[in-house]
C-alpha positions in Angstrom: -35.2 16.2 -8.6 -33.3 13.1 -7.6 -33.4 11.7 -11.2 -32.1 14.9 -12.4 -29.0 14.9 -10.0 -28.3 11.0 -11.0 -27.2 8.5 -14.0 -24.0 11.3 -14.5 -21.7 8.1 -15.5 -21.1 9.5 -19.0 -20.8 12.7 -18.0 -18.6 12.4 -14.9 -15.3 10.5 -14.2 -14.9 7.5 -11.9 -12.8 8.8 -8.9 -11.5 7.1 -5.7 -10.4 9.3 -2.3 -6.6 10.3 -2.7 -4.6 7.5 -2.2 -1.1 8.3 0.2 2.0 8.5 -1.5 3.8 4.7 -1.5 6.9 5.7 -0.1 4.7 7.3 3.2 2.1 4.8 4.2 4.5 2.3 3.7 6.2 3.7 7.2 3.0 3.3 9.2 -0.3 1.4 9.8 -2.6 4.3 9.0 -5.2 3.7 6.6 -4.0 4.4 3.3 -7.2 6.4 1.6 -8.3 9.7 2.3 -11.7 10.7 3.3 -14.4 12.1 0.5 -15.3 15.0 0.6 -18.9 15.7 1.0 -19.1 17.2 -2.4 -16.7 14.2 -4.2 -19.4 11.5 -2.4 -22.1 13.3 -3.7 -20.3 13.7 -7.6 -19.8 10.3 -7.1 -23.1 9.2 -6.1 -24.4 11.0 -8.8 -22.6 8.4 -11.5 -25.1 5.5 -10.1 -27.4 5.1 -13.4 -30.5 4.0 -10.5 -31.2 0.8 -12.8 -34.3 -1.7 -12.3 -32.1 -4.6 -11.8 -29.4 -3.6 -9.1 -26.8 -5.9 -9.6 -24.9 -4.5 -7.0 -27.3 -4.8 -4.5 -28.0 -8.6 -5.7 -24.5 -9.7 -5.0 -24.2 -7.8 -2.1 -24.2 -10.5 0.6 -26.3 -8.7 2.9 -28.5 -7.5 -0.3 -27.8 -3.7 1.3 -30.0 -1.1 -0.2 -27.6 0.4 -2.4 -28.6 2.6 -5.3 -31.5 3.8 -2.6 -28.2 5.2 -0.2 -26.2 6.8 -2.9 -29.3 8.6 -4.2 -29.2 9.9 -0.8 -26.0 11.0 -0.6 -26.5 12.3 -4.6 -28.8 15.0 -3.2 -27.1 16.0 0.6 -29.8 13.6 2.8 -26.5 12.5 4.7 -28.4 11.2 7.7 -31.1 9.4 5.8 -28.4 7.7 3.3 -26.6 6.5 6.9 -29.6 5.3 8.3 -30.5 3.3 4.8 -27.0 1.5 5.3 -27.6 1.0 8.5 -31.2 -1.0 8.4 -28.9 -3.9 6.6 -25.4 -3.8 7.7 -24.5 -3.8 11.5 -21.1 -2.5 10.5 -21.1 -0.1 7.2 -17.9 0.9 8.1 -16.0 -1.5 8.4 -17.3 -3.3 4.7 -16.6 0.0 2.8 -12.8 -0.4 4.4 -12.0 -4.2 3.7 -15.0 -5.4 1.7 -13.7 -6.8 -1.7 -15.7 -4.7 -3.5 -14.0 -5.5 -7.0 -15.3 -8.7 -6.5 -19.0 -8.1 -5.3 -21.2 -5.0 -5.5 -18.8 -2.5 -7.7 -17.8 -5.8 -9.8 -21.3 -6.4 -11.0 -22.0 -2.4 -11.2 -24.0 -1.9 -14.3 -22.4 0.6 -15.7 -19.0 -1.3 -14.9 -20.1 -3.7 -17.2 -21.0 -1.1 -19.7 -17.3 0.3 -20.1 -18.2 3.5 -17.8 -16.3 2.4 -14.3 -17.9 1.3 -11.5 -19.5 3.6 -8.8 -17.1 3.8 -5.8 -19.9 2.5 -3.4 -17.2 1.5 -0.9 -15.6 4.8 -0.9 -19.6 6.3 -0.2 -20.4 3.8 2.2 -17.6 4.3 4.3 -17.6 7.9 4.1 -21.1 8.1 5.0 -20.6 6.3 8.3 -17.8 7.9 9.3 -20.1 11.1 8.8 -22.5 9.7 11.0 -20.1 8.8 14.1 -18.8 12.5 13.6 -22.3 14.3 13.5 -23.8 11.9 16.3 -26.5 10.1 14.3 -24.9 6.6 15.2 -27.6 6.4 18.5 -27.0 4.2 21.4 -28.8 0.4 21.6 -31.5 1.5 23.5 -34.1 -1.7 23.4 -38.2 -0.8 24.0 -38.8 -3.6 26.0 -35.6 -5.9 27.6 -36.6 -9.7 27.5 -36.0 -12.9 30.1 -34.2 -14.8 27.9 -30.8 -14.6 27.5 -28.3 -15.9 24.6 -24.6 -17.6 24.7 -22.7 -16.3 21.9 -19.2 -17.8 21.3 -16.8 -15.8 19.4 -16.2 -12.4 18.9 -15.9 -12.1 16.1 -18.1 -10.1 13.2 -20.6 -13.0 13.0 -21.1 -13.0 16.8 -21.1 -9.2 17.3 -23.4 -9.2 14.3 -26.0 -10.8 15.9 -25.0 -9.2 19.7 -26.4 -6.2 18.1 -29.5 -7.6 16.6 -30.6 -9.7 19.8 -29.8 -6.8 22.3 -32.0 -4.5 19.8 -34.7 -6.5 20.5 -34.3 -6.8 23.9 -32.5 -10.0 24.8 -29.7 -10.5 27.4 -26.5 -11.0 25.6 -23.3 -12.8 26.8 -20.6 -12.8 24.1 -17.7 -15.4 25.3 -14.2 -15.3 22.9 -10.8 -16.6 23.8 -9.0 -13.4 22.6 -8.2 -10.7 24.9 -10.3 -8.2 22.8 -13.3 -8.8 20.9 -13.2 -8.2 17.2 -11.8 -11.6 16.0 -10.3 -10.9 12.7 -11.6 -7.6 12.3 -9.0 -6.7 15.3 -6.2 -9.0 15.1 -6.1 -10.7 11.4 -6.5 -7.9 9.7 -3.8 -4.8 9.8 -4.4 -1.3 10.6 -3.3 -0.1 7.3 -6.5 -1.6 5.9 -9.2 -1.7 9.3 -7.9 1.0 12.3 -8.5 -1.1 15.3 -10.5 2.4 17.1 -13.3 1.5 13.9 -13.8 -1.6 15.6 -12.9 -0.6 19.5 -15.8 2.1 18.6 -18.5 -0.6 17.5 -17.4 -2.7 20.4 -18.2 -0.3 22.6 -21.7 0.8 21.7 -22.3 -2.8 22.0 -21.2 -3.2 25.8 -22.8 0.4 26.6 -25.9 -0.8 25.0 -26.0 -4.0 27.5 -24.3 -6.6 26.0 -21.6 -8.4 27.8 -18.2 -9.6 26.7 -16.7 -12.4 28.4 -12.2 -12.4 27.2 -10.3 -14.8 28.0 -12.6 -17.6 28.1 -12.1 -21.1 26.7 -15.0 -23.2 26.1 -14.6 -26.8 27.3 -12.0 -25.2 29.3 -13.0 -22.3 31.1 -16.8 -23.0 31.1 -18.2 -26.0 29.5 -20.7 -26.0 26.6 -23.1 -28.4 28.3 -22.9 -25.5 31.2 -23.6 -23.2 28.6 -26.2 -24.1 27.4 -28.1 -24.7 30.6 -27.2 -20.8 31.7 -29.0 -20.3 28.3 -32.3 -20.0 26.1 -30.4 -20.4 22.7 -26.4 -20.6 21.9 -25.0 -19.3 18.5 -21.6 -20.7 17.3 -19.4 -17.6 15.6 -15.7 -18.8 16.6 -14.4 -19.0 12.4 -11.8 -21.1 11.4 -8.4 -20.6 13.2 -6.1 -23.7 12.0 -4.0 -22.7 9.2 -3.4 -25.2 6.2 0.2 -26.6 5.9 2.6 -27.6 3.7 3.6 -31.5 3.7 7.5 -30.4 2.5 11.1 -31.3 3.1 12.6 -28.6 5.5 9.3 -27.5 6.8 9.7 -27.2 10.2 12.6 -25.5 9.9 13.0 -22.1 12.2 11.7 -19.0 10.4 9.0 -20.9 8.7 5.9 -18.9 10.2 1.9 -18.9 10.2 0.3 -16.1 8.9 -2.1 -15.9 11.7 0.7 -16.3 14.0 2.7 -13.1 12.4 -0.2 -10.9 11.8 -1.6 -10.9 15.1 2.0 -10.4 17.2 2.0 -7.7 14.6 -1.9 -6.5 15.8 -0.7 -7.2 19.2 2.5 -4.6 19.0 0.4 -2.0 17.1 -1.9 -2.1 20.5 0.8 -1.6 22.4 1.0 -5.1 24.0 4.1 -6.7 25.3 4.6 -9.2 22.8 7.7 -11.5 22.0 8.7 -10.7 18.2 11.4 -13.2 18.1 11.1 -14.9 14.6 7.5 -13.0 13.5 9.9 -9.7 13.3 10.4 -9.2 9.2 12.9 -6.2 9.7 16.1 -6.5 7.6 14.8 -9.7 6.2 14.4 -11.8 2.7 10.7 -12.1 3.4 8.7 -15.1 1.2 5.0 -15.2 1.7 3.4 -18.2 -0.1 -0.4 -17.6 -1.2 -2.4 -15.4 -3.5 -5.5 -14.5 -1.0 -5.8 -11.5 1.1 -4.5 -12.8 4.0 -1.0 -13.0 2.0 -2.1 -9.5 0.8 -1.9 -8.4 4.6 1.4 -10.3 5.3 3.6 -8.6 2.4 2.5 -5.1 3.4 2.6 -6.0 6.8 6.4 -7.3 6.4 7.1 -4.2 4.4 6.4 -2.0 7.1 8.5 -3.7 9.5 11.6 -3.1 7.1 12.2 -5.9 5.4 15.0 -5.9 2.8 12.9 -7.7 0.1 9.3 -8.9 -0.2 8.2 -11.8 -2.7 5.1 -13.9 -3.0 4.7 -16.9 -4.7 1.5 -18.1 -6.0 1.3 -21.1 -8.3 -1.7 -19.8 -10.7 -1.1 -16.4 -12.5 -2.8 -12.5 -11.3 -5.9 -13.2 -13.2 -6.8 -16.0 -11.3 -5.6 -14.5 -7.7 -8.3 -15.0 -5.1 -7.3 -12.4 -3.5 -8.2 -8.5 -4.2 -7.1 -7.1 -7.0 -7.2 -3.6 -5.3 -4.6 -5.1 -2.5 -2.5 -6.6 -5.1 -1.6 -3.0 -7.0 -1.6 -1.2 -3.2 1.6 -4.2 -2.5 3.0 -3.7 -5.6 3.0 0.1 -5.1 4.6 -0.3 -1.7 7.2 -2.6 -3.0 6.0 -6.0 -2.9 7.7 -8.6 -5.6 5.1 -10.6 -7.7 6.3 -14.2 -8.6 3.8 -15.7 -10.7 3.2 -19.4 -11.5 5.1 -20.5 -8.7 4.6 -22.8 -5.7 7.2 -24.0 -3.0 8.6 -27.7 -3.2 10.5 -27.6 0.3 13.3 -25.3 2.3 16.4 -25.0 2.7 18.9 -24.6 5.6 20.1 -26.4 8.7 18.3 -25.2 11.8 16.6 -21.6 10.2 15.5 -21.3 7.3 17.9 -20.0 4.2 15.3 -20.6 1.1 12.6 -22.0 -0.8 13.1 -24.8 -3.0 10.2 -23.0 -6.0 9.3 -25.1 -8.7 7.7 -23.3 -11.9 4.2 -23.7 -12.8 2.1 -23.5 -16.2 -1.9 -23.3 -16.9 -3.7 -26.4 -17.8 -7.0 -27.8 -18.4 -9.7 -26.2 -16.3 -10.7 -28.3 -12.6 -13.9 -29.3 -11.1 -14.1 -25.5 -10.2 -13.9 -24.1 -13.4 -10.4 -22.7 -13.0 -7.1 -23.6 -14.9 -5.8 -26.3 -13.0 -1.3 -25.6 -12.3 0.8 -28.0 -13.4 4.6 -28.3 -12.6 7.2 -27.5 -15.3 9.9 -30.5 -15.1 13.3 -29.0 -14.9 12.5 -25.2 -14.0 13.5 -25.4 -9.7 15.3 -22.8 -8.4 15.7 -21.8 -5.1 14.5 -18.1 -3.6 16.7 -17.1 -1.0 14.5 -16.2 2.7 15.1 -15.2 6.4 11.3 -15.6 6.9 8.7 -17.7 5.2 5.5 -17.0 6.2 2.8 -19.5 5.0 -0.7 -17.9 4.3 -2.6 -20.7 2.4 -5.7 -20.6 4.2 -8.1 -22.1 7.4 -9.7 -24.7 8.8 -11.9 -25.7 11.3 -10.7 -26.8 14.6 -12.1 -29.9 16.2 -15.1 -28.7 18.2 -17.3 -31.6 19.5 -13.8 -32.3 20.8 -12.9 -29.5 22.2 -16.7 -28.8 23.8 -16.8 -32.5 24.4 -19.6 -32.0 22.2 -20.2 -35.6 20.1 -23.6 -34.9 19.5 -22.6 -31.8 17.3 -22.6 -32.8 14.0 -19.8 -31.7 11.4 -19.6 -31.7 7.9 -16.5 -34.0 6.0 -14.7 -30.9 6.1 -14.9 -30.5 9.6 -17.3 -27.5 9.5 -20.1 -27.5 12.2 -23.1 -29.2 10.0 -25.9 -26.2 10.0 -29.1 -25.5 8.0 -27.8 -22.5 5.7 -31.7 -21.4 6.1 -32.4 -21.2 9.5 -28.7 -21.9 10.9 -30.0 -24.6 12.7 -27.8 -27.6 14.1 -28.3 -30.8 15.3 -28.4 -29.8 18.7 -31.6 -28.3 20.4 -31.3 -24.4 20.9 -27.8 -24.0 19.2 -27.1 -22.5 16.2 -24.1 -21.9 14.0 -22.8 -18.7 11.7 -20.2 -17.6 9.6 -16.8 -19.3 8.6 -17.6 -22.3 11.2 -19.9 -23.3 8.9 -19.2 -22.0 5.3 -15.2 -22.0 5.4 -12.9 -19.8 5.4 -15.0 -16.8 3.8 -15.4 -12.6 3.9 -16.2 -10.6 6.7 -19.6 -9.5 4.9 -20.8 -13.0 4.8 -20.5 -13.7 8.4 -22.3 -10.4 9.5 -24.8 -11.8 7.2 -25.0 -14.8 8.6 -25.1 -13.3 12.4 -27.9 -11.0 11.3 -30.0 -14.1 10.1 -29.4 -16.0 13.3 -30.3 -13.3 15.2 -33.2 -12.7 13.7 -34.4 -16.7 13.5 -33.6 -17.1 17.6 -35.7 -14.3 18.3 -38.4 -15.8 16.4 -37.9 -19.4 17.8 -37.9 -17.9 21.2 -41.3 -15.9 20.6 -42.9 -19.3 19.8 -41.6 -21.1 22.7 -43.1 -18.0 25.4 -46.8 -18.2 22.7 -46.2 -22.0 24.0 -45.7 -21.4 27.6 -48.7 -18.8 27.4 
């Protein structure tokens, strides 16, 4: 019966939920795509051609079962299709909304490939979770048996809440310590609403602290409590803070006023969309020339971001061309759509003005010989500056690591060249005893997916570390 109901792809039209008119969503920071219906998730569903080899389930970082799920869904087992999603992915919900699918599992769909569209597994996986909040299948952490030890997480964030959940499923104390206000890490203040609606992630927080684990806000470590005091309150410690120092420009003018972070502008903007009292001042785009420089999906967030504060004009400058955009290619139509100005082959040189900003000195860029990477190396164009008038720069070219065995007063903790903590990518070991490491602290800058990944496997490699040292003690 399920065979019968699936491989429709020839027969049956790739479609995506309704998409909100431009001109609307542009006002707000509502998600931007409708919900399926449970007869379009099924249709859907359907297209999935079921093959041997699922590519899509192969470059899914957390290898989620999905041809198994959209069967499911194919033929109305709602509930069973949820709880297929769930045995792999702490937070379905949240990787059908800002997962780059394009890039990973519907990129390497085989019927893409073929010339038939991808499946919209997002679109189904995020459907089918909302589904289950709404008909009550999400159940509370409830563990069999609760355990002695007890785990220091630090940061917030998806790797850390990742594993939370894991550890506290199996019955181990959980203390989750993050510097933020609210947990969530980027998932509640890099990335806007119009992509990720912070009650999504309030929701998952909470079935985290109802199900016993404890969040500790506000809390600086090597500040507020010391890692060497941390790890004596506990059996294992698992480092999830990401990468919070944002790359910079080395440029005439650049520390002129106006010139902003875009971590800096997208959480004030987070911050207001809470409801917090925050200070604006120069993070405020409205009635601006807004330049954001960078072609990844943080400068995806920041140009619809500035467009919904009312900016008088949006451009972003990226040096290589669309093709080769890191960023997704699905956020790059949605900014165009909403108004967003597209200046190719570009990069900045240095700014003008006296004490704010007034412009951008932009040099023009070609394609040349392929890098180390593979990709077309830019090269400048002699003769082809200009300058692109701005009120507001914002400057989204990426993370790095801060100094942690300095700011632990940590030595011992090893670190790569880049300044990444130094961790097996097996076991997430590192070189200290009992501490581990997940996420963007250890890979770089990287996607949400890959550090619930990451938090998962820790999780699950503490829990067995710890069962050998209580055989031990036996």
């Amino acid at each position: 019966m399920a065979k019968q109901l699936m491989l429709k792809f020839v027969d049956v039209a790739r479609d995506m939920p309704e998409k909100r008119a431009a001109d609307q969503r542009a006002k707000d920071y509502h998600e931007i795509y409708a919900e399926f219906s449970a007869a379009k998730a099924a249709e859907q569903s359907s297209r999935c051609s079921q093959c041997g080899v699922p590519y899509c389930q192969n470059h899914c970082p957390l290898h989620n079962n999905i041809p198994d799920w959209l069967s499911l869904t194919a033929t109305g087992r709602l509930q069973e299709a949820y709880e297929v999603a769930q045995a792999t992915n702490t937070f379905p919900e949240i990787c059908g909304r800002i997962c780059p699918q394009d890039r990973l599992c519907e990129g390497n769909c085989v019927i893409e490939t073929s010339g038939h569209e991808t499946v919209t597994i997002g679109a189904v996986e995020k459907y089918l979770t909302d589904t289950a909040w709404n008909e009550g299948w999400v159940k509370p952490i409830a563990p069999v048996l609760d355990h002695f030890e007890t785990i220091g997480i630090i940061g917030a964030g998806p790797g850390g809440l990742a594993a939370a959940d894991v550890l506290r499923r199996a019955g181990f104390g959980v203390t989750v310590y993050d510097r933020n206000d609210r947990a969530g890490g980027l998932m509640t203040y890099g990335i806007p609403g119009f992509k990720l609606e912070k009650d999504v992630v309030m929701r998952r927080i909470k079935q985290l602290t109802d199900g016993g684990v404890e969040i500790v806000t506000n809390c600086n470590i090597g500040t507020d409590i010391s890692f060497a005091d941390l790890r004596g309150k506990h059996n294992a410690v698992l480092i999830a803070t990401g990468v919070y120092t944002s790359r910079d420009l080395a440029a005439p003018g650049v520390g002129l006023k106006g010139i902003v972070k875009a971590l800096d502008y997208l959480t004030t903007s987070n911050h207001l969309n809470f409801g917090d009292d925050v200070d604006l001042s120069e993070l405020d785009a409205k009635g601006k020339n807004v330049v954001v420089i960078g072609g990844g999906d943080t400068a995806m967030d920041c140009v619809r971001t500035a467009i919904r504060q009312g900016a008088t004009s949006v451009k972003c400058l990226y040096r290589r061309d669309r093709e080769n955009m890191p960023g997704s290619m699905r956020e790059t139509e949605n900014a165009i759509e909403e108004g967003v100005e597209f200046i190719w082959l570009t990069a900045p040189k240095g700014f003008t003005g006296d004490d704010t900003v007034s412009g951008v000195m932009v040099t023009k860029m070609r394609l040349g010989a392929p890098d180390a990477t593979g990709r077309r190396a830019p090269e400048e164009i002699e003769g082809a500056d200009y300058i692109e008038k701005a009120d507001l720069v914002i400057k989204a070219l990426g993370f790095e690591p801060e100094n942690l065995p300095e700011m632990f007063k940590a030595p011992d903790l090893e670190v790569t060249r880049w300044g990444t903590v130094k961790a097996n990518f097996t076991t997430f070991e590192t070189s200290l005893p009992n501490v581990y490491a997940v996420g963007d602290i250890v890979r770089g800058a990287s996607l949400v997916v890959w550090a619930i990944a990451d938090g998962r496997g820790a999780a699950e490699k503490i829990i067995a570390d710890l069962a050998l040292v209580s055989v031990a003690a036996q």
